[in-house]
C-alpha positions in Angstrom: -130.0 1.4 -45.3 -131.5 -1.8 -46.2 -132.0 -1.9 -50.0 -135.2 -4.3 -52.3 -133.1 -6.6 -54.5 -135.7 -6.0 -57.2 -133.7 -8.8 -59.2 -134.7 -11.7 -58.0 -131.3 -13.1 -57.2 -129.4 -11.8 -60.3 -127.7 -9.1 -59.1 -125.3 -10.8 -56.6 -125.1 -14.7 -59.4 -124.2 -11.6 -62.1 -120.6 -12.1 -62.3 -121.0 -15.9 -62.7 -123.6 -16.0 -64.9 -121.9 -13.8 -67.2 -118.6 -16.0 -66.9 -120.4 -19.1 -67.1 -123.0 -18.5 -69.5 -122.7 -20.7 -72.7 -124.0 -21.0 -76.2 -126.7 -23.5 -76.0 -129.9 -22.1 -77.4 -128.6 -19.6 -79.9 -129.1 -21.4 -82.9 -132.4 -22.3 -81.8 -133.4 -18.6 -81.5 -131.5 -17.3 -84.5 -133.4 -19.7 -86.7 -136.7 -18.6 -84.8 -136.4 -15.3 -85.7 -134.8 -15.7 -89.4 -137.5 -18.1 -90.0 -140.4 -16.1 -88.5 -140.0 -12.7 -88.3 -139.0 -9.9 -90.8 -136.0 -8.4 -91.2 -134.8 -5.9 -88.9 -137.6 -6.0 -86.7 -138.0 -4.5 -83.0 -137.7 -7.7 -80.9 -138.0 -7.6 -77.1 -135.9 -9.3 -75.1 -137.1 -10.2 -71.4 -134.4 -11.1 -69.3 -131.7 -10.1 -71.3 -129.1 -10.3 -68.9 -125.5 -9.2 -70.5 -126.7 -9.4 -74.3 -124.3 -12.0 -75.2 -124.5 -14.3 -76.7 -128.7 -14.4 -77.7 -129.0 -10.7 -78.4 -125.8 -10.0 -80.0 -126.3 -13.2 -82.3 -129.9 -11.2 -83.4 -128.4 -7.4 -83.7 -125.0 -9.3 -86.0 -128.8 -10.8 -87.8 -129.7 -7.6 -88.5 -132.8 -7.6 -86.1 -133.2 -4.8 -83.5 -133.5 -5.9 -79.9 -134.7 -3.6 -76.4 -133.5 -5.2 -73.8 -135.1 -5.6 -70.3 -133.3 -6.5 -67.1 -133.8 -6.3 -63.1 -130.0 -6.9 -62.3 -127.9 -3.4 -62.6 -124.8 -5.4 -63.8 -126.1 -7.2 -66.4 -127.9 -3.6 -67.7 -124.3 -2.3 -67.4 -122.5 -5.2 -69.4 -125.6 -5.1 -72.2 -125.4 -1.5 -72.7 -121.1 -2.0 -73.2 -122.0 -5.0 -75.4 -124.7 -3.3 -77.5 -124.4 0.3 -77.1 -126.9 0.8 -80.4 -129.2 -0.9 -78.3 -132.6 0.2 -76.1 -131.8 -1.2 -72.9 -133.6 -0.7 -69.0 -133.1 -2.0 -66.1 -136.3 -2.8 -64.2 -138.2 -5.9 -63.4 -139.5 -8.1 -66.3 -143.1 -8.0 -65.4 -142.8 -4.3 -65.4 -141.3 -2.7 -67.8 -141.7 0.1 -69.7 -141.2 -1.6 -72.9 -144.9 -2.5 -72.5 -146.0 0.7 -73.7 -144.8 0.0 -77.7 -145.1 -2.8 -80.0 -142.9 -5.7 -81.2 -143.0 -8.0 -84.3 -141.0 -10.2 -81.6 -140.4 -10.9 -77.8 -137.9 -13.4 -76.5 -137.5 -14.3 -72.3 -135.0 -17.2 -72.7 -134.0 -18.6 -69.3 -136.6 -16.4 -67.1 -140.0 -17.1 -67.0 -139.8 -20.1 -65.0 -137.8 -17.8 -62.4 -141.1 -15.9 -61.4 -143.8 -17.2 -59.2 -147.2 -18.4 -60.7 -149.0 -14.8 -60.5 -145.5 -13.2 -62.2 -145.8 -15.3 -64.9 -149.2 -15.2 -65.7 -148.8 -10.8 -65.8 -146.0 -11.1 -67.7 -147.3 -14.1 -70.5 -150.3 -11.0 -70.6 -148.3 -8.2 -71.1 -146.7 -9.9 -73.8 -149.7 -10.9 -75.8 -150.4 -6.7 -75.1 -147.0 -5.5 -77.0 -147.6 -8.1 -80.1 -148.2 -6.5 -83.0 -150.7 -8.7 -85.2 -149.0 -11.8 -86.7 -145.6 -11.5 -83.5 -143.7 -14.4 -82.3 -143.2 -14.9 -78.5 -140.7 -17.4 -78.0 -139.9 -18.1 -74.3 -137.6 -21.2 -72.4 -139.5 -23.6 -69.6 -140.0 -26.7 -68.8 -143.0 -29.3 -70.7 -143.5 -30.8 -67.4 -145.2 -28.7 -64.1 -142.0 -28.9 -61.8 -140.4 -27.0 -59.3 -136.8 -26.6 -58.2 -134.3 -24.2 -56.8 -132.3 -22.3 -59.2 -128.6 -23.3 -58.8 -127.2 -19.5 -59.4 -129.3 -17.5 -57.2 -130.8 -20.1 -54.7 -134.4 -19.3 -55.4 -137.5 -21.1 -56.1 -138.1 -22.2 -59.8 -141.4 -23.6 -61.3 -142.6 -24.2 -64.7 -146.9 -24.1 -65.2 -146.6 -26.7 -67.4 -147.2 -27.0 -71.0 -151.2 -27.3 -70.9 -151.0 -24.4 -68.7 -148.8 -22.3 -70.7 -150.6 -23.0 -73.7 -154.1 -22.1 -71.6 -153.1 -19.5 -70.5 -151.6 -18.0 -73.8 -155.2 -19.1 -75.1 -156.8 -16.5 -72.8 -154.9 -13.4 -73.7 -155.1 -14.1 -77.8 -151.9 -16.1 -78.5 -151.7 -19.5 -79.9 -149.5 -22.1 -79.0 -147.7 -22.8 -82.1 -145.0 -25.3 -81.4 -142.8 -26.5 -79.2 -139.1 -27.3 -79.7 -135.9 -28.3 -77.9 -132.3 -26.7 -78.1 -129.5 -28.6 -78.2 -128.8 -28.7 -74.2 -132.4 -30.5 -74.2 -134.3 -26.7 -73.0 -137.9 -26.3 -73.9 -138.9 -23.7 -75.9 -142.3 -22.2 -76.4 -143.2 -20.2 -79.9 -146.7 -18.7 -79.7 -148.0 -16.4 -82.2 -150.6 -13.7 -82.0 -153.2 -14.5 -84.9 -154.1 -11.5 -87.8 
């Protein structure tokens, strides 16, 4: 019996991205959320993958994080790495996490793995699980590009930073800034106003 691979890819590159994944970015995002959100708050994180290192550098900050992952494996390793810790495994763009608030939501490293439509849902539901005054801080590229993802072999695209922020526009976030970690990512904060 032939079985969906509702991961995108992740599933069978879950091994190797756990072995292979490296620090670059957690500073970034522990400042984000020191410097913007209040202590101890519910953060969501799409795409979690294992937990380590982003999410286990917030929970050792003291902030709570639900984590949210199509690949079974990565579930698997972020539930041994953060047993405290919500966790699901279903698609991004689905979850069940929609159906409460945050004070924050994080997707480093997966947006731009999601087709146009995909990213758009998702960038909505988002804006839908802010509480008044949130932080969405999410990874992709300034420029519109597309390549093929080196791990899984699939399709990758960013909308672009006009679009992004457009788009965020529509669904009642603002684009607040834009910053760069120290691999040279791009990283989107966008807040939902009071």
């Amino acid at each position: 019996m032939m079985t969906t691979d509702h991961s995108a890819g992740w599933e069978a590159a879950s091994a190797q991205f756990m072995a292979i994944r490296s620090p670059i970015g957690v500073t970034l995002v522990r400042s984000w959320a020191k410097d913007r959100l209040p202590r101890s708050a519910a953060i969501l994180d799409i795409g979690c993958g294992s937990g380590v290192p982003i999410a286990q550098s917030l929970v050792n900050d003291g902030f709570s994080v639900w984590g949210v992952d199509a690949s079974p494996s990565l579930i698997a390793a972020y539930r041994l790495n953060l047993p405290a810790m919500p966790a699901t495994c279903e698609p991004a763009q689905d979850s069940s996490f929609f159906h409460r608030n945050f004070v924050g939501v994080i997707s480093i490293g997966l947006i731009f793995l999601l087709g146009e439509e995909d990213q758009r849902r998702l960038l909505t539901s988002v804006a839908h699980v802010l509480e008044p005054g949130g932080r969405f801080l999410f990874s992709a590229p300034r420029e519109v590009c597309r390549w093929t993802d080196t791990l899984t072999d699939r399709a990758s695209m960013s909308l672009g930073a006009d679009a992004y922020a457009a788009h965020l526009n529509n669904v009642g976030l603002r684009l607040d800034d834009c910053r760069s970690d120290e691999g040279g990512n791009n990283y989107y904060d966008a807040v939902k106003p009071i």
